[in-house]
Every structure is written in structure tokens, then in C-alpha cells.
C-alpha positions as CSV (number, residue, x, y, z in Angstrom):
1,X,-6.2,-21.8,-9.2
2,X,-8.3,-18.9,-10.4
3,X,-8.2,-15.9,-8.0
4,X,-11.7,-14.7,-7.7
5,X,-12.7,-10.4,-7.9
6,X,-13.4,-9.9,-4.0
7,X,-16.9,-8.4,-2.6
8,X,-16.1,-4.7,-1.8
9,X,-17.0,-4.1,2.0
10,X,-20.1,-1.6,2.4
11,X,-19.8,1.0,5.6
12,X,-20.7,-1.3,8.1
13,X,-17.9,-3.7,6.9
14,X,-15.3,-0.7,7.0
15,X,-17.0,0.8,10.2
16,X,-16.4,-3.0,12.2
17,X,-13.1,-2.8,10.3
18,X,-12.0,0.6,12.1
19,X,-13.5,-0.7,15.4
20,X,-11.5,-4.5,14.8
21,X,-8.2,-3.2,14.7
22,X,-8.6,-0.1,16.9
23,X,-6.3,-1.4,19.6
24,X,-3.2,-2.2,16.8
25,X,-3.7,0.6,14.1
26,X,-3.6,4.4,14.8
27,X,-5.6,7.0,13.0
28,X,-2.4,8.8,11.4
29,X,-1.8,12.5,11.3
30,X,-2.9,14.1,8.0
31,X,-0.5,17.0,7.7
32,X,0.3,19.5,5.4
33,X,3.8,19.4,2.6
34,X,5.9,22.1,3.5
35,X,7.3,22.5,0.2
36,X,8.3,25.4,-1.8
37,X,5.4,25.4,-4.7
38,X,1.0,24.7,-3.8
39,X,0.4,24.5,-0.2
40,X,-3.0,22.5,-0.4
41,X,-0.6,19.2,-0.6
42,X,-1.3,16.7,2.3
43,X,0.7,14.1,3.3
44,X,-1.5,10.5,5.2
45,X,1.3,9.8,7.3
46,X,1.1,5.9,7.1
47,X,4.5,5.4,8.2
48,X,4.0,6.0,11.3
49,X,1.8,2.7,12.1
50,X,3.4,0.4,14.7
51,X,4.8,-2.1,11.6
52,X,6.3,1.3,9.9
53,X,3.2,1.1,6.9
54,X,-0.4,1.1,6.5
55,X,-0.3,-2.6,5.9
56,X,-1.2,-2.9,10.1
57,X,-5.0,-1.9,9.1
58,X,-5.9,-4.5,6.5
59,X,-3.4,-7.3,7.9
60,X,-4.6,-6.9,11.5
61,X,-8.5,-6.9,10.0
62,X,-7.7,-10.1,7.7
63,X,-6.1,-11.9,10.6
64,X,-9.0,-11.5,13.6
65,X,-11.3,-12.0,10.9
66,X,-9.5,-15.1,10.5
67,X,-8.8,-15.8,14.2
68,X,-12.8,-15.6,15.0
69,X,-13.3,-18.4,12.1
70,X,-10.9,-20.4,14.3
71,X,-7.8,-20.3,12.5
72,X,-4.4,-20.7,14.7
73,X,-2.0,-20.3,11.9
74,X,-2.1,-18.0,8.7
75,X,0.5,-16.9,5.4
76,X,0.5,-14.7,2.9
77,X,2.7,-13.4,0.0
78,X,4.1,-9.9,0.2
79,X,6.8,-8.0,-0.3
80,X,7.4,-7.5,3.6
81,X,5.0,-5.1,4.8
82,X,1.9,-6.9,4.6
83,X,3.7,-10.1,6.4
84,X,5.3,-7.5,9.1
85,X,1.4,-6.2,9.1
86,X,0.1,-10.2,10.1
87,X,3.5,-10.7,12.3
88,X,2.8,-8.2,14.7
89,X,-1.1,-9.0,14.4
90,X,-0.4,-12.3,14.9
91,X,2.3,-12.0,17.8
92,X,-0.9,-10.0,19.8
93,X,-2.6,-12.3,19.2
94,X,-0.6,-15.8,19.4
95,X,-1.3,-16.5,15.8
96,X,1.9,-17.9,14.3
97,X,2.4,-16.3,10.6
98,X,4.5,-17.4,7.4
99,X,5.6,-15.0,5.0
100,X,5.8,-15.6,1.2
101,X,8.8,-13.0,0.1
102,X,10.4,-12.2,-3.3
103,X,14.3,-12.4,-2.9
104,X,14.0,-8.4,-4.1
105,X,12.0,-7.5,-0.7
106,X,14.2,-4.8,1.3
107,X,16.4,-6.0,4.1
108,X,14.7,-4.2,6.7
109,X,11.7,-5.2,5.9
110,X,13.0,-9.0,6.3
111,X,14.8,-7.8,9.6
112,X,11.7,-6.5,10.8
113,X,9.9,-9.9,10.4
114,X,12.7,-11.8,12.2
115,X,11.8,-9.8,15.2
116,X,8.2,-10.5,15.0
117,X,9.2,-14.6,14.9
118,X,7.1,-15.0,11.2
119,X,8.6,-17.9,9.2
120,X,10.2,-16.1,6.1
121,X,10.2,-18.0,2.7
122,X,12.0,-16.2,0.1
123,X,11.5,-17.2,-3.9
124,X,12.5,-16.2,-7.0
125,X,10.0,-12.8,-8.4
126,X,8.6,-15.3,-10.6
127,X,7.0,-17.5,-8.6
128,X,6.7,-15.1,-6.1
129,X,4.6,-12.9,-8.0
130,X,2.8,-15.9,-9.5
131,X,1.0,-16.4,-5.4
132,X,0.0,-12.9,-6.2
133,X,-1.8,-13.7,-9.4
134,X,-3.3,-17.0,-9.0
135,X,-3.9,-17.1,-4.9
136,X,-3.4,-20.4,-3.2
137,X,-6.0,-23.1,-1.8
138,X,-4.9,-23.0,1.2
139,X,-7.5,-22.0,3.6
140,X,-4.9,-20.0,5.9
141,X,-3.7,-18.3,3.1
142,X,-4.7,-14.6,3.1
143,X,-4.2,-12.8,0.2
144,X,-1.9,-9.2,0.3
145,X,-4.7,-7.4,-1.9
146,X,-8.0,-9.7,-3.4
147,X,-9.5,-10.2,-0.2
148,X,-12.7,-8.4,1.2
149,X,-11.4,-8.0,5.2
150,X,-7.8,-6.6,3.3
151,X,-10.3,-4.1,1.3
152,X,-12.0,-3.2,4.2
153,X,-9.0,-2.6,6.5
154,X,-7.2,-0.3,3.7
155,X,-10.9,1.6,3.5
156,X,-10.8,2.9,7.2
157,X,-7.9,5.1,5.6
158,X,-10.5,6.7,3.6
159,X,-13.2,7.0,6.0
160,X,-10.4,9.3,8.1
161,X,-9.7,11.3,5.3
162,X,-13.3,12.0,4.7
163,X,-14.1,12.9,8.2
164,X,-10.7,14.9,8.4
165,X,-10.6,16.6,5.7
166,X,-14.0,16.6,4.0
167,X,-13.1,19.0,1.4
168,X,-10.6,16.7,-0.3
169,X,-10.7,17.1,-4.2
170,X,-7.6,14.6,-4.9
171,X,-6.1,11.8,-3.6
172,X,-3.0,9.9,-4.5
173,X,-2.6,6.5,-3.6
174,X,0.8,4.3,-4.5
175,X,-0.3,1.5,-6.7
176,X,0.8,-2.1,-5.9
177,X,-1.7,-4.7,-6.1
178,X,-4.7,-2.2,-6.0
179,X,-5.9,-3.1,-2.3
180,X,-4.8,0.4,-0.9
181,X,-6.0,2.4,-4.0
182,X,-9.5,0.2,-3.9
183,X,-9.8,0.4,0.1
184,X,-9.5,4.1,-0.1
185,X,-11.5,4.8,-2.7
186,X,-14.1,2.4,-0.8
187,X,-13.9,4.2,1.8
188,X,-14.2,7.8,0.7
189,X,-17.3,7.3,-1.5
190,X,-18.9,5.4,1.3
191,X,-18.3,8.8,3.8
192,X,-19.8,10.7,0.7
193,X,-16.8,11.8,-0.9
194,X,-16.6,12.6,-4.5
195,X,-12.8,13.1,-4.6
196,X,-10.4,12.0,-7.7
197,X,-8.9,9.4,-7.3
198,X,-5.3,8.9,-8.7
199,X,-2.8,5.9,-8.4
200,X,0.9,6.7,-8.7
201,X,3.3,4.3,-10.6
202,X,7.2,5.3,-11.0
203,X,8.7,4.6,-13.9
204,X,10.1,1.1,-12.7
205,X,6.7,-0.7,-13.8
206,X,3.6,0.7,-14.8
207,X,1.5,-2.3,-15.2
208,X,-2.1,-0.1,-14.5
209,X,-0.9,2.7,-17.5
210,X,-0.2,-0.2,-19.5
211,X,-3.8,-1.7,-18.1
212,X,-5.9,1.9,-19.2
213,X,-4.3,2.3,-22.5
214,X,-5.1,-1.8,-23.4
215,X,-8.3,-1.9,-21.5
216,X,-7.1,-5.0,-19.7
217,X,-4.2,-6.3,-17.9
218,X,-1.0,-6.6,-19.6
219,X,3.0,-7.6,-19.3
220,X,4.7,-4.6,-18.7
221,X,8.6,-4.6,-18.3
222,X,9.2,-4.1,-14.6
223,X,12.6,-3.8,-12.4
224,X,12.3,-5.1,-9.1
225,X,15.7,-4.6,-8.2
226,X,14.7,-0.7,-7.9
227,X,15.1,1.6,-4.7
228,X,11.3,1.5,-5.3
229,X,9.4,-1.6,-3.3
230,X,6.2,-2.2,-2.6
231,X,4.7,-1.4,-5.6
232,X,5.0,-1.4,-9.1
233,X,4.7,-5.0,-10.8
234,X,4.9,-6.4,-14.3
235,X,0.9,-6.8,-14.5
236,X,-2.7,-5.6,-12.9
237,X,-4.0,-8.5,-10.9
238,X,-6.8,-9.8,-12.8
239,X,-9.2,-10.0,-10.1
240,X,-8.7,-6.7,-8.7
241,X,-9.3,-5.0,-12.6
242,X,-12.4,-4.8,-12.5
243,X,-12.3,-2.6,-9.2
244,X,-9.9,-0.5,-10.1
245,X,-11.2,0.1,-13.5
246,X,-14.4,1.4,-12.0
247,X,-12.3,3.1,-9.2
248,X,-9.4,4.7,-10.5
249,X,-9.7,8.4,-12.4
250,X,-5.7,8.5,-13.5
251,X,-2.8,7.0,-13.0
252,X,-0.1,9.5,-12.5
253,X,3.3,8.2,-13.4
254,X,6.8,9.6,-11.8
255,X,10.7,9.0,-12.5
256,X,12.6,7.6,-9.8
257,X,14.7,10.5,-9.9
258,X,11.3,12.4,-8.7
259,X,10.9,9.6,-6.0
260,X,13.9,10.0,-5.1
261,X,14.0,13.7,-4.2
262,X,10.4,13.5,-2.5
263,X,11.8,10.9,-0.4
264,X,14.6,13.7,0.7
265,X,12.2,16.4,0.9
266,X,10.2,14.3,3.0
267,X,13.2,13.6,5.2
268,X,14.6,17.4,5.4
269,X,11.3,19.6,5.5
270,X,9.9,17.2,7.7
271,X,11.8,14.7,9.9
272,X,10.3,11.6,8.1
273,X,11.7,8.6,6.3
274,X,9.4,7.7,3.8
275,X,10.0,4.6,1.3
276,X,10.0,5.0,-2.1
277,X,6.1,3.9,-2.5
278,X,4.9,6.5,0.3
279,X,7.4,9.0,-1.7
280,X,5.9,8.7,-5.1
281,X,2.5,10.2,-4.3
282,X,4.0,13.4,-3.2
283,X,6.4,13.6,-6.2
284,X,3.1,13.0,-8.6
285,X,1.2,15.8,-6.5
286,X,4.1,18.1,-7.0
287,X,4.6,17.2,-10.2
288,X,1.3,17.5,-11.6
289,X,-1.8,19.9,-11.4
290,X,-4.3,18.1,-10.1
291,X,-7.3,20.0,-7.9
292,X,-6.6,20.6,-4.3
293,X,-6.5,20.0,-1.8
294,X,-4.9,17.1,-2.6
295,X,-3.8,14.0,-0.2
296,X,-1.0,11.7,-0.6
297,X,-1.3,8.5,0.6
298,X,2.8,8.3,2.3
299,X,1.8,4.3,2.6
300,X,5.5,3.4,4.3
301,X,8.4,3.9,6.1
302,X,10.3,1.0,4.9
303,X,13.6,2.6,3.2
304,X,17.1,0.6,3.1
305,X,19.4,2.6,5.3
306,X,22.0,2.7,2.4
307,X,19.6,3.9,-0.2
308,X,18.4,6.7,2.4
309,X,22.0,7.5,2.3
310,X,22.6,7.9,-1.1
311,X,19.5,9.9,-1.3
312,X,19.9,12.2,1.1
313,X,23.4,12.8,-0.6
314,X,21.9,13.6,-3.4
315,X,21.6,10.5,-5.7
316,X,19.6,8.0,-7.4
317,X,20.5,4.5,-5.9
């Protein structure tokens, strides 16, 4: 099947959104990078939502959404923290969820499913990333990203920043599927805000660089065996181009090697484990020149204990 371009939620849509999932999702701390260059670099400390990612906010919205429409079951297809994002939803709520994963998706990420009791099916990227592209028929399927309630849970984000930090002149935002970067910039023009908006790819696929410079979505190469889940794929999701066409201002583009070492600075200046998605904002804002002050989206917390290790020692895993 087709996947459809999903309705953008107006302010009243984000505003129920941010009253929906009040009771699940915290408002995160927006702090300041305590690194050695700028000091008008914030970090959105996503990571620290109950399921370790922002993915709580648009999964718990999607699910209640779905529960009030009478549904007592629900999937989806993500890379882990989405599904950890329904699982712990759907354990509040006695919603029993199955989770679509690629056989890449990070051990602790499946780990932390298992303790939430979701049904974990794992398939080859292929196919996997195929539910991502086409959607499914199936009426308790929510989709990760092209999905209206998703949208609007990922906007609150930006309706924090906005009342937070009104000032804002950048804000980088990990690109995956384009629901984050399209639910914060949602949410930040609806508060008013006329910040730039930048999604960060690493160098392990760049499928919305590869996007701007054809003017449509294109097969980019892509490793998904990187340190680096969660984003990053070997195309743009054709029903979420058009959104993020209109959207996006840049897309920044960082080495893992840069990932890498935001991911320690993250760890030693600050006592946080970031994974390498919520890294690669902060190694674009350090990277680049962009006005200020700028806000990094640090989307996750999700990091493999042994890459963490080789990081912190110094290396690339």
C-alpha cells in the first residue's frame, strides 16, 4: 500500500497532545553544553524520558489516541525506541503492543522491550525498512513517523522550547524518518518561533542531503550496522517529503568520529549517556556556525554498553 503525507496537527492538536501524555512524558531540562568553544549551545535532554528517548511523547499520544477509538491491541515498526515508547504506554494502560524491529536495532533497546512484555519481531533491514515506506493496512498499526497523533506528540518538544527559551535562533534535530524534525518544527512555528531549523545526518546515510541536492527522495548507501541507530536510512520517506521539504532550512552532516566524541563529551562534562542519534546534534552545533543560541535535540539514551566503552576509551566502534 501507498503511505499517505499525514495532516500536520494545528496548536490545539499539540496543546491536547501535551495535556494526553502529561502523566507518562516529562517536560525535559533544556540545559546549557559545557564545552570548551560557543557557550549559547543547548542540549533538550530527551534521554531522560521514562523509555530513555523522546519517542514516550509521540508513542504515548498515538496509543491513547488509539485506545479512545477502542483499540485493545496496537504494532508498529521501529528501530526500538518508538516500540519501548508504545510498550510502556501500553503496559499503563493494558494495551498489549508488537514491535516490528530490524535485526540491526541495539540490544538494549530489545532488552528494554522484553521488560515491557511487547512481542518483538525481528526482520531482515529490507523488509523492515520496507513497513517504514509503504505502512501496513492493518488498522492497529501505528506508524513510527507518517502519522498526525506521532507529529503532534514530537511537536510538544517544540512548544517547550519556545516557551523556554523564546529566543532560540537554531535548532538541531537528528533526522530519522522526519517525525521529530517535523513535530518540532510544528511546534515551534505554532508558539511563534521563527528559529532555523536543521536536521543532522552522520555520515552512515544521508538519505535527506541526498533528498535536497535531487529535489526528491533517493537511494543513498547506508550502514546500518553503525554505532549510530535510530536514524539515518537509505531514503526520505515519501510521504513525509513534502513536510520536511517545506520544514527543513539545512541538513547538517557529521562523521562518526564527531558522534563519537560528542557522545564522550556528553558523558564526561556532563554525567549523560547519550546514543549516537542524541550525540550528532551536538557534534553538528559544535562543528558548524550556525546562529545562537542554538538547541540540540539529545533525542536518546539508548547506547550499547560495549560501544559506550570503546568510546569513552577513546575509539570509534
Amino acid at each position: 500500500m501507498a503511505l499517505d503525507t499525514p495532516l500536520l496537527p494545528d496548536a490545539d492538536a499539540i496543546e491536547a497532545a501535551a495535556r494526553r501524555i502529561s502523566d507518562l512524558a516529562i517536560r525535559s531540562p533544556l540545559i546549557r553544553l559545557q564545552g570548551d568553544g560557543r557557550n549559547d549551545i543547548f542540549l533538550k535532554l530527551e534521554m531522560l524520558q521514562p523509555v530513555g528517548s523522546f519517542k514516550i511523547r509521540c508513542a504515548a499520544n498515538a496509543l491513547l489516541q488509539r485506545v479512545e477509538a477502542g483499540h485493545v491491541s496496537v504494532s508498529t515498526a521501529s528501530a526500538g525506541n518508538f516500540a519501548q515508547g508504545l510498550a510502556y504506554a501500553g503496559r499503563e494502560r493494558g494495551i498489549a503492543v508488537t514491535a516490528y524491529v530490524p535485526e540491526s536495532a541495539a540490544e538494549s533497546k530489545l532488552a528494554a522491550l522484553r521488560r515491557m512484555d511487547a512481542t518483538i519481531v525481528r526482520l531482515a533491514y529490507a523488509d523492515w525498512w520496507s513497513m517504514l515506506a509503504d505502512g501496513s493496512d492493518d488498522p492497529a498499526f501505528i506508524h513510527p513517523v507518517a502519522d498526525r497523533d506521532v507529529i503532534a506528540g514530537n511537536a510538544t518538544i517544540g512548544f517547550e522550547i519556545a516557551e523556554d527559551l523564546p529566543g532560540t535562533a537554531t535548532v538541531v534535530i537528528p533526522y530519522g524518518g522526519g517525525g521529530l524534525t517535523t513535530g518540532v518544527a510544528t511546534g515551534l512555528k505554532a508558539r511563534g518561533s521563527t528559529a532555523m531549523i536543521v536536521a543532522c545526518e552522520t555520515e552512515a546515510g544521508a538519505p535527506l542531503r541526498g533528498a535536497f541536492a535531487a529535489g526528491k527522495p533517493v537511494t543513498v548507501p547506508f550502514d546500518s550496522g553503525s554505532f549510530v541507530t535510530g536514524m539515518g536510512g537509505p531514503a526520505v520517506i515519501p510521504a513525509m517529503w513534502p513536510h520536511v521539504r517545506a520544514l527543513v532550512d539545512d541538513a547538517a552532516l557529521v562523521s562518526l568520529a564527531e558522534t563519537a566524541a560528542a557522545v564522550k563529551l556528553l558523558a564526561e562534562r556532563h554525567h549523560l549517556i547519550a546514543e549516537g542519534a542524541g550525540a550528532a546534534p551536538v557534534a553538528a552545533a559544535i562543528a558548524r556556525a550556525d546562529p545562537g543560541p542554538v538547541v540540540c535535540i539529545v533525542s536518546g539514551g539508548h547506547l550499547d554498553p560495549g560501544h559506550l566503552a570503546a568510546i569513552l576509551a577513546g575509539a570509534v566502534p
